[in-house]
N, C-alpha and C positions, 0 to 999 in steps of 0.2 A: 885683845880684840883689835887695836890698831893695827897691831902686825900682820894680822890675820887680812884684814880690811884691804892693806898697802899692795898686801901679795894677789887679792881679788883683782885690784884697779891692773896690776902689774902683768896679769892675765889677762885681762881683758882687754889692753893695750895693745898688749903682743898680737893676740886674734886678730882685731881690728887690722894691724900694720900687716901680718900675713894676710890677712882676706883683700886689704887695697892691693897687696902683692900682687895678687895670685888675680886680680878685677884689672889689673895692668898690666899683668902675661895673657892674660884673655883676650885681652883688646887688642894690643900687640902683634897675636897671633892671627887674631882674625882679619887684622889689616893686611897683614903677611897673604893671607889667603884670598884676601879679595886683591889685591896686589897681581898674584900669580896667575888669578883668574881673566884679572882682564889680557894679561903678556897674553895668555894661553887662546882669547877671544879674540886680539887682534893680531895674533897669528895665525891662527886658522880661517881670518875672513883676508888677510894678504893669501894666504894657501887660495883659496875659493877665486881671487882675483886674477893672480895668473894662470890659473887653469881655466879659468875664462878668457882669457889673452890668448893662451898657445890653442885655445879652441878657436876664436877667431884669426888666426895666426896660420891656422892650419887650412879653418876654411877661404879664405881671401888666395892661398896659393894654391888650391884646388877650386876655386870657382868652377870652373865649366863643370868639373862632375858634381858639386855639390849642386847645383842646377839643375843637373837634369834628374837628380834622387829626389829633391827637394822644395820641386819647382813651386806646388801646391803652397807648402808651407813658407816660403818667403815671399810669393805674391798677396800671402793672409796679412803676415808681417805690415808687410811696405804699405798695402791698403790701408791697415789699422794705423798707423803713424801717419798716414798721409791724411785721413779722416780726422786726426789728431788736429793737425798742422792746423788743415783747414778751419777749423772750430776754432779756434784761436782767433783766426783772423776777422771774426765776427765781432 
């Protein structure tokens, strides 16, 4: 019955040391993936950035026509910002 006993413990040793294995490739991995995720986040909000650049980029050397398509919408703009400012200074 000891021997029998030895090769239980000897078993259920092993489990254990496979199961933290395998609870330490998990972890591992899932750092891996959170890791990749954020590259993958703050690459696509630099992506998002300069195509908001070559948008203002674009529009600042077409001023006059973007003015005169857009007139409505940027005198909304500058109001709102300037009603901004103003509030502020209260």
């Amino acid at each position: 019955m000891n021997g029998t006993d030895n090769n239980d413990a000897a078993d259920a040793a092993d489990e254990e040391d496979h199961g933290g294995k395998r609870r330490k490739r998990q972890q591992q991995q899932q750092q891996q993936q959170q890791q990749q995720h954020q590259k993958q986040q703050q690459r696509s909000e630099a992506e998002v950035q300069r195509r908001r650049e070559v948008k203002w980029l674009d529009m600042l050397d077409h001023w006059d026509e973007y003015m005169m398509k857009n007139y409505k919408k940027v005198v909304v703009i500058t109001n709102t910002f300037l009603f901004f400012f103003l509030s502020l200074r209260n």
